[in-house]
N, CA, C and O atoms as a MOPAC input file, in Angstrom:
PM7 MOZYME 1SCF
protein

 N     92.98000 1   121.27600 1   101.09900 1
 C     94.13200 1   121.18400 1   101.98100 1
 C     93.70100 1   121.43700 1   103.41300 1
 O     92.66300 1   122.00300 1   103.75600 1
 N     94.41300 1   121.06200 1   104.00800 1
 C     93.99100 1   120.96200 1   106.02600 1
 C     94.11100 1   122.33500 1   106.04300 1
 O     94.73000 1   123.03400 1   105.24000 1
 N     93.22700 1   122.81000 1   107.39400 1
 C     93.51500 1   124.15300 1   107.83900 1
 C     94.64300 1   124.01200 1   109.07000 1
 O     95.11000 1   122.95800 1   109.50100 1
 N     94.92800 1   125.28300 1   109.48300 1
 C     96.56000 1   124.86600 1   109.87700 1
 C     95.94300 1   124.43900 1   111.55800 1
 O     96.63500 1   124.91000 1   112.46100 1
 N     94.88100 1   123.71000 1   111.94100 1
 C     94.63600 1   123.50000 1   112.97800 1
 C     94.83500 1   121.98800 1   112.83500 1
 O     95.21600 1   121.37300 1   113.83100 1
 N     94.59700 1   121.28600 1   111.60700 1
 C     94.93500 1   119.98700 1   111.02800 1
 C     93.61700 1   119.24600 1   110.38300 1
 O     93.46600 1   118.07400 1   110.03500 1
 N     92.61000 1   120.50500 1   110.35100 1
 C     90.88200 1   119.85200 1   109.91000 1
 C     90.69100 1   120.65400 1   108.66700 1
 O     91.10800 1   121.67600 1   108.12200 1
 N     89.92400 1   119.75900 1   108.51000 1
 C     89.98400 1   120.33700 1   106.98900 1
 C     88.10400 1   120.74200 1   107.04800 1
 O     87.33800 1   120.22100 1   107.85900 1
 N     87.66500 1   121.82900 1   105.92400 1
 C     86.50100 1   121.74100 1   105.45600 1
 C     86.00500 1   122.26100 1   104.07200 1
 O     86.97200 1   122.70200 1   103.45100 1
 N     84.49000 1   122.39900 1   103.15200 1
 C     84.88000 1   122.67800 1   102.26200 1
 C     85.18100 1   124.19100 1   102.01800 1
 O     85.38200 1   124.42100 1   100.82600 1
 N     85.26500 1   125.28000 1   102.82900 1
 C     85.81100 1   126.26000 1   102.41300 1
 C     87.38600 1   126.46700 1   102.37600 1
 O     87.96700 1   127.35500 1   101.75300 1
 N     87.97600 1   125.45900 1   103.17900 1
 C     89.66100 1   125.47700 1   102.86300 1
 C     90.05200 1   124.18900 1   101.73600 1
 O     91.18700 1   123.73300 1   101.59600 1
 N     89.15500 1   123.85800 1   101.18600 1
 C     89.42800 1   123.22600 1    99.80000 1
 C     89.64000 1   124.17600 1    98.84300 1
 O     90.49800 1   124.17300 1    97.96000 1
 N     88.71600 1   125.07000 1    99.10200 1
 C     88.74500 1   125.91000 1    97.62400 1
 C     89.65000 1   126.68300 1    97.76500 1
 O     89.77800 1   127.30700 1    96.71200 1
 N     90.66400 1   127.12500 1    98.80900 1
 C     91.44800 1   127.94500 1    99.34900 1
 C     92.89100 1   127.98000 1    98.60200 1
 O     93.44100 1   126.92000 1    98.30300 1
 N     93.38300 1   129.02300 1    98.36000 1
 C     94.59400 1   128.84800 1    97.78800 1
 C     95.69300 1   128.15700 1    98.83500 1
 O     95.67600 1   128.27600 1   100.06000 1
 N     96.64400 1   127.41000 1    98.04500 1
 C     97.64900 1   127.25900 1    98.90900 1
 C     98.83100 1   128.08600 1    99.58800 1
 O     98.83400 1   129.05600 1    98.83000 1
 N     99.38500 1   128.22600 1   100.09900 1
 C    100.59300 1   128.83400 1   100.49400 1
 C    101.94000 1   128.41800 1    99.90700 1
 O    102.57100 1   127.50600 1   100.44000 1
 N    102.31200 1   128.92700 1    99.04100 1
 C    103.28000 1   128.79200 1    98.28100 1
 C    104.76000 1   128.98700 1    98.58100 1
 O    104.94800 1   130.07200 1    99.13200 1
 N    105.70200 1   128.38400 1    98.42100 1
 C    105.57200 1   127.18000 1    98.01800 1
 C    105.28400 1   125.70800 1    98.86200 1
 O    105.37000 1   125.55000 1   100.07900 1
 N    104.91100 1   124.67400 1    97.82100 1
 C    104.62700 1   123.55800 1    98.57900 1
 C    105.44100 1   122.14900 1    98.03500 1
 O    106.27000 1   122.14500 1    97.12500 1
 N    105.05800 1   121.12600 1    98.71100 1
 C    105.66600 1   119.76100 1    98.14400 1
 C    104.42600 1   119.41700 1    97.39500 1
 O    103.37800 1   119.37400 1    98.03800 1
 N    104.41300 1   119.19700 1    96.27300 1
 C    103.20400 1   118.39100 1    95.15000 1
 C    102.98000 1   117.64500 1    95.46000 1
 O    101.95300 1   117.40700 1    96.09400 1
 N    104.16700 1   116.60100 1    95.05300 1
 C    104.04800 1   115.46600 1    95.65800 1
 C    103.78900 1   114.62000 1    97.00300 1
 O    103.49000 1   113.43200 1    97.12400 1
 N    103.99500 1   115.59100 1    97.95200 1
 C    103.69400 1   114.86600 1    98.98200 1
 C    102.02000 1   115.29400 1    99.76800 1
 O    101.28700 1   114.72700 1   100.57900 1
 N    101.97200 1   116.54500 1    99.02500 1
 C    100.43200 1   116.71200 1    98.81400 1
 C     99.08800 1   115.96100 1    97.61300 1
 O     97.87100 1   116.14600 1    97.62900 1
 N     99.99200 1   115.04400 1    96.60700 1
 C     99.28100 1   114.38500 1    96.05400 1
 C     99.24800 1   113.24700 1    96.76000 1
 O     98.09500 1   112.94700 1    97.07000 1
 N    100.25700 1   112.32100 1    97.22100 1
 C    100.49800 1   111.22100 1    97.96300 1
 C     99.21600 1   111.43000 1    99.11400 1
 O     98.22300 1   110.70300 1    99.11100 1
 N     99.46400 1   112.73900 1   100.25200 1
 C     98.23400 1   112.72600 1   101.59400 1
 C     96.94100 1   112.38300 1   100.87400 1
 O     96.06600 1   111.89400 1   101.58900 1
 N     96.61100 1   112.58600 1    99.33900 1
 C     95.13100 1   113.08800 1    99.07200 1
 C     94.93900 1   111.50400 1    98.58300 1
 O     93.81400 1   111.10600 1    98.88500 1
 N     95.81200 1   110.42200 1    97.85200 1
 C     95.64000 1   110.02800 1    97.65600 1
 C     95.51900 1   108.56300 1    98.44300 1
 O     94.80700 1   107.59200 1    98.18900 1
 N     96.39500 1   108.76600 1    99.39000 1
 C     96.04500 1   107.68600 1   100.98600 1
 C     95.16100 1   108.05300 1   101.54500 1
 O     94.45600 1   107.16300 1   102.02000 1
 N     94.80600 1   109.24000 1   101.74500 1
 C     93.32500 1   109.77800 1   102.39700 1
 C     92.45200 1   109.04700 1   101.55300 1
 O     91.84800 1   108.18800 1   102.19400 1
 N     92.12400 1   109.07900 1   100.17300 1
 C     91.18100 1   108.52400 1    99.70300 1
 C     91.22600 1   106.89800 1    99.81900 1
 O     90.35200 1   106.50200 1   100.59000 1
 N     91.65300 1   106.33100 1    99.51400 1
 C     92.39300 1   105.10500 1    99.71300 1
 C     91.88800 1   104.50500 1   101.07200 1
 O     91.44100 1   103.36500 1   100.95100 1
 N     91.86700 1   104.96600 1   102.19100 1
 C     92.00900 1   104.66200 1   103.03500 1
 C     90.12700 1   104.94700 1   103.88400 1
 O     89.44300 1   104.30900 1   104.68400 1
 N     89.96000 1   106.28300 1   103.09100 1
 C     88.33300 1   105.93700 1   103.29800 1
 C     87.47200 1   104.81500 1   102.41000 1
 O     86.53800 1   104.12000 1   102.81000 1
 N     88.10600 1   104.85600 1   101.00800 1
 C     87.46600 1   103.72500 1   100.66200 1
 C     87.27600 1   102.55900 1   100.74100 1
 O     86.34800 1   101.83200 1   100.38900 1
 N     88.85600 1   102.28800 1   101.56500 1
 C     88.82500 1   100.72100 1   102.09700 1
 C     87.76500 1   100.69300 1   103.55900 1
 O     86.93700 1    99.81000 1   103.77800 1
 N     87.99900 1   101.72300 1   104.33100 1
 C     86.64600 1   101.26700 1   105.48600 1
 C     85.57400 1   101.66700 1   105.20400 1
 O     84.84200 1   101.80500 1   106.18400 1
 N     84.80300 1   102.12800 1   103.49800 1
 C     84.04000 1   102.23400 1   103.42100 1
 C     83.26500 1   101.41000 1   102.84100 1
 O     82.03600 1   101.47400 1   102.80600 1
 N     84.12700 1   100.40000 1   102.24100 1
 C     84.35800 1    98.88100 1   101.83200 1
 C     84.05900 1    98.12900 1   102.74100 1
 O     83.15700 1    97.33500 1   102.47300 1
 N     84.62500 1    98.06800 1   104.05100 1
 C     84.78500 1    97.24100 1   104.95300 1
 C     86.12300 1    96.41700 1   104.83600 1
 O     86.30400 1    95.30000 1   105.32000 1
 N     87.00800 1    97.13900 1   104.12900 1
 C     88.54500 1    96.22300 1   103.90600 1
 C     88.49700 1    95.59500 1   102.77200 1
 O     89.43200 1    94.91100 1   102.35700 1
 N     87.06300 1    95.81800 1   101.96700 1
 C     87.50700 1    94.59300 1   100.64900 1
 C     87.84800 1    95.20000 1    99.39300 1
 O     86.94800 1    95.75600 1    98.76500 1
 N     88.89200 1    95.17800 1    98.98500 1
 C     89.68400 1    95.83100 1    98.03100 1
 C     89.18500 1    95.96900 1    96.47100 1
 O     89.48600 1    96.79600 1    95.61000 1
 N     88.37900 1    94.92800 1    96.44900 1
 C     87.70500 1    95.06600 1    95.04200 1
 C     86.45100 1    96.04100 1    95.15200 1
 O     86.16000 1    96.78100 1    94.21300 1
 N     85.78800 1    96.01500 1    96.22800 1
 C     84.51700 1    97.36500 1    97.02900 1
 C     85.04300 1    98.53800 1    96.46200 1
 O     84.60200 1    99.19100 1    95.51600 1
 N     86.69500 1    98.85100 1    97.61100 1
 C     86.88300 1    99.88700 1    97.22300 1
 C     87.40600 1   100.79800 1    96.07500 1
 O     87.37400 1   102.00300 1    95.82500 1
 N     87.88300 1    99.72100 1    95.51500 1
 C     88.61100 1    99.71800 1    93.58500 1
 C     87.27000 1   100.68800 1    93.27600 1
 O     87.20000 1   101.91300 1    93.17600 1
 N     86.13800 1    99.55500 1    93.15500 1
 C     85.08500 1   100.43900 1    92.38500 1
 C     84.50500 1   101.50400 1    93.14500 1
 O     83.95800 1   102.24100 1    92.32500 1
 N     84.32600 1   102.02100 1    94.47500 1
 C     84.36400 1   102.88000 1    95.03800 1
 C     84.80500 1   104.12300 1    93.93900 1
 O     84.16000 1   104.95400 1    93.29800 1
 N     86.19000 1   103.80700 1    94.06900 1
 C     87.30200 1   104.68200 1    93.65700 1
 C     87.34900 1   105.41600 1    91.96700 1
 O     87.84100 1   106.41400 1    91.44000 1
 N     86.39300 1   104.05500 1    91.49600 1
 C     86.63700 1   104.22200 1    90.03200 1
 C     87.62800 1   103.80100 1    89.43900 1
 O     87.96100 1   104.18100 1    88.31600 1
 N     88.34800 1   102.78800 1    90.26200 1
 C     89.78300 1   102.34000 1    89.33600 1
 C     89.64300 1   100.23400 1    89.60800 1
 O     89.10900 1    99.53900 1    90.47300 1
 N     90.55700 1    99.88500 1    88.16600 1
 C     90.09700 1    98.55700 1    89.32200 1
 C     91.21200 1    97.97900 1    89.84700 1
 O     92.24100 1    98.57000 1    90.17700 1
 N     90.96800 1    96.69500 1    89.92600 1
 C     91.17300 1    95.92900 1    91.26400 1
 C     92.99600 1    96.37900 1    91.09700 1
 O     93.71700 1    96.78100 1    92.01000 1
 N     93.26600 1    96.22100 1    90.09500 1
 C     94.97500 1    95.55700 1    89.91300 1
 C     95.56700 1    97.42300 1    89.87800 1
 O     96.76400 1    97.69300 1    89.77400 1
 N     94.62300 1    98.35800 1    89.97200 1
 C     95.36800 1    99.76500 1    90.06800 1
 C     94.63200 1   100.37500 1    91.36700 1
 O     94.56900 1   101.60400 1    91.33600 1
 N     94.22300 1    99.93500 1    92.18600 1
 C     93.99300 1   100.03000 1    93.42500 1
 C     95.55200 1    99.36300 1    94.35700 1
 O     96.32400 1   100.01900 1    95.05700 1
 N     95.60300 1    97.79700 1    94.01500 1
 C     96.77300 1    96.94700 1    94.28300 1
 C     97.78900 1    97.91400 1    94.00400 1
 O     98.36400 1    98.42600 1    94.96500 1
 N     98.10500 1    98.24900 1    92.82000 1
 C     99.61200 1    98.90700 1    92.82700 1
 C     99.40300 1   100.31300 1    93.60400 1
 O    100.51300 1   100.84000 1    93.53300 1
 N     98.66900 1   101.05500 1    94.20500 1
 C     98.49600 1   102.21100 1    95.19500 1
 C     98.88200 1   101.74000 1    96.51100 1
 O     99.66700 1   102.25100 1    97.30900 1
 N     98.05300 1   100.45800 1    96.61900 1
 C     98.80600 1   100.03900 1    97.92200 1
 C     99.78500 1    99.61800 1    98.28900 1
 O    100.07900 1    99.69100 1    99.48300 1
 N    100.35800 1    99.21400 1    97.64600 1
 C    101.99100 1    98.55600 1    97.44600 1
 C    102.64600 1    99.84000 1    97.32100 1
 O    103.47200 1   100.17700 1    98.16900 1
 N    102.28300 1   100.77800 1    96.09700 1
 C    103.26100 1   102.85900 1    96.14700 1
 C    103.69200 1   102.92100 1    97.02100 1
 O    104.91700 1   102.85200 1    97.12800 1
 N    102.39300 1   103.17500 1    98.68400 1
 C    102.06200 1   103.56800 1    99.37900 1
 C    102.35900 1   102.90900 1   100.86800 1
 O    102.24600 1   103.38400 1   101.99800 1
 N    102.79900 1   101.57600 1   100.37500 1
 C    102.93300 1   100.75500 1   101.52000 1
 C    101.96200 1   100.17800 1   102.46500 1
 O    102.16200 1    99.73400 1   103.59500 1
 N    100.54800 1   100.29600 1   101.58700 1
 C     99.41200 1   100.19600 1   102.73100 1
 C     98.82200 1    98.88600 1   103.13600 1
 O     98.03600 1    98.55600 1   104.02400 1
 N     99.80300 1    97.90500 1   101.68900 1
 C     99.34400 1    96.72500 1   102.37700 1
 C     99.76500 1    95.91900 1   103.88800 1
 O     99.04400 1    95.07800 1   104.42400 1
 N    100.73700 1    96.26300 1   104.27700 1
 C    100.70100 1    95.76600 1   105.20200 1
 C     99.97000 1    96.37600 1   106.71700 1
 O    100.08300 1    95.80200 1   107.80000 1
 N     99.26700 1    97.56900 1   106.50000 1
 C     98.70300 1    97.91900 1   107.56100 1
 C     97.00200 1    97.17100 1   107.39000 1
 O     96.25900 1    96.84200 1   108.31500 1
 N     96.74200 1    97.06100 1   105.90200 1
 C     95.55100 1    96.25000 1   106.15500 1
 C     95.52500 1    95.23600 1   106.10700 1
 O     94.41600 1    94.89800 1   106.51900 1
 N     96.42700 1    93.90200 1   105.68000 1
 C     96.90200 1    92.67100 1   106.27100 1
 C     96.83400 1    92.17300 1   107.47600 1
 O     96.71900 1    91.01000 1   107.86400 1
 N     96.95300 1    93.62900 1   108.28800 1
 C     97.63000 1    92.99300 1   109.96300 1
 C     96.00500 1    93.22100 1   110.48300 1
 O     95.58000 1    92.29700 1   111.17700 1
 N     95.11300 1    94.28300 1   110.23600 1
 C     93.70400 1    94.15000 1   110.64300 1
 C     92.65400 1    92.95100 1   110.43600 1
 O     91.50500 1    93.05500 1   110.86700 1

């Protein structure tokens, strides 16, 4: 989780949270965060980052659509 400056590192990973929290909207940040490094670590190509990710192509697709992310990498 971010430190409350908004950076994160690995000693505030292992860190407990502050209770209480939103799950969900802390699973959602972790999971567009990832998402979103794997596509520019891809270079934008969605099947790269599928396997990046460990998932494939057509459950990568439905993350981005969850998430709404296709249209921010469409427009790049």
């Amino acid at each position: 989780l971010p430190v409350a400056d908004g950076t994160s590192n690995d000693a505030s990973a292992n860190a407990r949270p502050n209770f209480p929290i939103d799950f969900k909207d802390c699973v959602q940040r972790f999971e567009t965060d990832l998402i979103q490094e794997s596509m520019e670590a891809a270079r934008f190509n969605q099947r790269k980052a599928a396997e990046l990710l460990g998932v494939t192509y057509h459950q990568l697709r439905g993350y981005l659509k969850k998430y709404d992310l296709l249209a921010s990498q469409d427009d790049s």
